[in-house]
C-alpha positions in Angstrom: 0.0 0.0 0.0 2.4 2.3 1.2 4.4 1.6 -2.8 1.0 2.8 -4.2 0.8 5.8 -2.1 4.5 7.1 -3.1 3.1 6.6 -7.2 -0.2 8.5 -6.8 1.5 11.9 -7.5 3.1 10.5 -10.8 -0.3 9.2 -11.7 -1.8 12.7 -11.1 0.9 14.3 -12.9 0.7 11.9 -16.1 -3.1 12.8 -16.7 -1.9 16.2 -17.5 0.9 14.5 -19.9 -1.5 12.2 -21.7 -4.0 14.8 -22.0 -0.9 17.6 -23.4 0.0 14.1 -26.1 -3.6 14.0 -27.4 -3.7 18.1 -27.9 -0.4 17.3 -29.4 -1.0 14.9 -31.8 -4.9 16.7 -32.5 -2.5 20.2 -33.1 -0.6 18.0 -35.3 -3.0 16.1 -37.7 -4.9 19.3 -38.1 -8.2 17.8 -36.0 -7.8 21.2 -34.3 -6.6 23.6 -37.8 -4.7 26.8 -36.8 -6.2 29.6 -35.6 -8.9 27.4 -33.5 -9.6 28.1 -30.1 -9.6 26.0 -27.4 -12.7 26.4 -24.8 -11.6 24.8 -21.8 -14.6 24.2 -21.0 -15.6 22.0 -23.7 -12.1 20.3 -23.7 -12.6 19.1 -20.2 -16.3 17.7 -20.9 -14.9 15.4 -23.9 -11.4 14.8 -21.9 -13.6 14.0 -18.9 -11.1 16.0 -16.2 -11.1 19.1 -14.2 -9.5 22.1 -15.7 -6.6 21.9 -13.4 -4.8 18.9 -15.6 -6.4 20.6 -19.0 -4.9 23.7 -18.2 -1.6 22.1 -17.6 -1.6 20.1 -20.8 -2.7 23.5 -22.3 0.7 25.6 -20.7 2.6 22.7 -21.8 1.7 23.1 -25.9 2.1 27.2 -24.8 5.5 26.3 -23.5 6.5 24.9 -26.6 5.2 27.4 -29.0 1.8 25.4 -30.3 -0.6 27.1 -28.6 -0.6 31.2 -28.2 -2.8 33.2 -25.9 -4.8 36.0 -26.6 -5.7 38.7 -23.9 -9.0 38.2 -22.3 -10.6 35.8 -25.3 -8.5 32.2 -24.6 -5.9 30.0 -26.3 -5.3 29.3 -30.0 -3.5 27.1 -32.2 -0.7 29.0 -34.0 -1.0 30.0 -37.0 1.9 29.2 -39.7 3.2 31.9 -42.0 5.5 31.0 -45.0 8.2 33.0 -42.6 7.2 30.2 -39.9 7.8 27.3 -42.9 11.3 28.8 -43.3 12.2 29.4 -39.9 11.2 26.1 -39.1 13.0 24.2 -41.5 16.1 26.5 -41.2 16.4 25.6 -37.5 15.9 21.9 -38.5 18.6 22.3 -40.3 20.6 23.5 -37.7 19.4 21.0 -35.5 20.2 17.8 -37.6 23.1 18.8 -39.5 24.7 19.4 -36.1 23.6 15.6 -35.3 24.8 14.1 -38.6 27.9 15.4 -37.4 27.9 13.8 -33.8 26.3 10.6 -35.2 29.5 10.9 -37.4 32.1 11.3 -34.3 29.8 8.5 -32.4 28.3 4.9 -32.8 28.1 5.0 -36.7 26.9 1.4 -36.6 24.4 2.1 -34.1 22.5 4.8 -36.0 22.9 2.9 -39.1 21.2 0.3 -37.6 18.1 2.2 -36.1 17.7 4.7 -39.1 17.6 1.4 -41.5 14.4 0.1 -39.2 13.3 3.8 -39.7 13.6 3.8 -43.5 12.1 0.5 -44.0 9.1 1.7 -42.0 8.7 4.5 -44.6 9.4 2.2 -47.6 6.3 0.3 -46.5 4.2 3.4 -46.4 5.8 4.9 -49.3 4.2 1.4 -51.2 0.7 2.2 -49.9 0.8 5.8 -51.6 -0.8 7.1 -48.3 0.7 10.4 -47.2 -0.4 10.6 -44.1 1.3 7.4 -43.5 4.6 8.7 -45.6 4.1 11.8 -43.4 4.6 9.6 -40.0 7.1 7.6 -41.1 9.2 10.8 -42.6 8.7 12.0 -39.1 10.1 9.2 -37.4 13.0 8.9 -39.4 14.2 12.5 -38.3 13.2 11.9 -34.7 15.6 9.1 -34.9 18.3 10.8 -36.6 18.7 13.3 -33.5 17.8 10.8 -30.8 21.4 8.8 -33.0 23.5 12.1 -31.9 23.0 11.0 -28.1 22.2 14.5 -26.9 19.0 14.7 -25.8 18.8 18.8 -25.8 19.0 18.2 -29.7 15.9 16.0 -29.4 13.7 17.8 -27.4 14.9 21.0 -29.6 13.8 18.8 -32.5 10.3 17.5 -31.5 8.3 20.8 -31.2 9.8 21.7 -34.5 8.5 18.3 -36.1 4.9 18.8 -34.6 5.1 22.3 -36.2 6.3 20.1 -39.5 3.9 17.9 -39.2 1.7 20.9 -39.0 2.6 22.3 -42.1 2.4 19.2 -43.8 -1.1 18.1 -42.7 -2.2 21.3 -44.3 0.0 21.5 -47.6 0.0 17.9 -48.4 -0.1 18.7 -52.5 3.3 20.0 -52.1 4.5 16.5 -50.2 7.3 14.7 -52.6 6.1 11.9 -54.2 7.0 8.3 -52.7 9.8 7.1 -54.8 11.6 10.3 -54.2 10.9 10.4 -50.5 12.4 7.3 -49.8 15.3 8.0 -52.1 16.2 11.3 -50.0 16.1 9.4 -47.5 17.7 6.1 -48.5 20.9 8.3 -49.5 21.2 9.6 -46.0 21.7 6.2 -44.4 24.0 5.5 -46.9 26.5 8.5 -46.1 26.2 7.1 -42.6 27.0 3.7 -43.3 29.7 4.9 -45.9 31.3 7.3 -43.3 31.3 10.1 -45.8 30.3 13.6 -43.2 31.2 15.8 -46.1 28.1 13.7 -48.0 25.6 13.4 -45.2 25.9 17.3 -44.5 25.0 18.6 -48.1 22.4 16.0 -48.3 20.8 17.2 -45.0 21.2 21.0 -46.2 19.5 19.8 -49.9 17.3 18.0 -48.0 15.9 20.9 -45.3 16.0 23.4 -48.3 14.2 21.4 -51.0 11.5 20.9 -48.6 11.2 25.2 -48.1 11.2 25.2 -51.9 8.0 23.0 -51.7 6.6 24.4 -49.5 7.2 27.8 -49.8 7.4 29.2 -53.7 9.4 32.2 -52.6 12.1 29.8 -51.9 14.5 30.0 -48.7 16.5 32.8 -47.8 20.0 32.6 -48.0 22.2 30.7 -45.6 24.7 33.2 -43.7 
């Protein structure tokens, strides 16, 4: 009994984090599109909690820059500019090309080994032609890529930026690459890995992160400095 008692708090404290992973994911897939508010009230009906672990999950999605208040009328999802499309793939970039180069320095084998499992998982969705499926598994791949550099600032840098990518995906999906070419990209990056070539991995990472602001953005990206 007394075991139990000492867990209770983390069981109080998780509600809030399972709630904040369903707004997440909801913020994510476009259930809730940007520029929707968020009543708590209603939010706490279908979550079927108090506000006090709503309104924690809701700080949490502020916190990290999915969720923006608005002086006496609530909380909204953000809404993505083509400035926010750049910015957020230009910081990727910062973010992973920085981790190509530690996974380079590290456990090469190691990383080759988990972003293989990563890019067979999006060779299987890439043959169902589903995007929303590619879109996960395109995802996952990056995730994995930071989590390879072993520093796990890099990571939780990274995840907010792949909700908001995931974001802008959801609701530009024409401009998505086609399968074959997804996994390609992709494909070729493992391959640097495994080949130990940095020099390699680093221009297909920059290609990569700025072909994907081309798509999405027809102004094109700003120049790197």
């Amino acid at each position: 009994m007394s075991e139990l008692g000492e867990l209770e708090p983390v069981a109080r404290q998780s509600t809030a984090e399972l709630i904040a992973a369903q707004l997440r994911s909801a913020v994510m897939y476009g259930v809730f599109a940007p520029g929707t508010q968020l009543g708590e009230a209603e939010l706490a009906a279908r979550f079927e909690v108090s506000r006090g672990p709503l309104r924690e999950a809701m700080q949490r999605l502020v916190q990290e820059g999915l969720l923006r208040g608005e002086r006496h009328r609530g909380l909204f999802v953000i809404d993505l500019s083509a400035s926010d499309v750049r910015d957020i793939y230009l910081a990727r970039l910062a973010i992973e090309r920085t981790s190509c180069q530690l996974i380079m320095s590290g456990n090469r084998g190691e990383a080759v080994v988990r972003l293989a499992e990563a890019l067979d998982n999006l060779v299987a969705a890439a043959a169902n032609r589903d995007r929303n499926e590619m879109s996960d598994a395109d995802q996952a791949f990056h995730q994995t890529l930071v989590s390879c550099s072993g520093n796990s600032r890099l990571e939780r840098m990274a995840q907010t930026l792949l909700v908001e990518t995931r974001m802008c995906l959801a609701a530009l999906q024409e401009h998505y690459p086609e399968p074959d070419e997804l996994v390609a990209e992709h494909r070729a990056l493992v391959d640097a890995i495994s080949d130990g070539d940095e020099q390699q991995l680093i221009s297909l990472i920059e290609a990569h992160m700025l072909e994907s602001i081309d798509r999405l953005v027809p102004a094109g990206p700003p120049p790197l400095t």
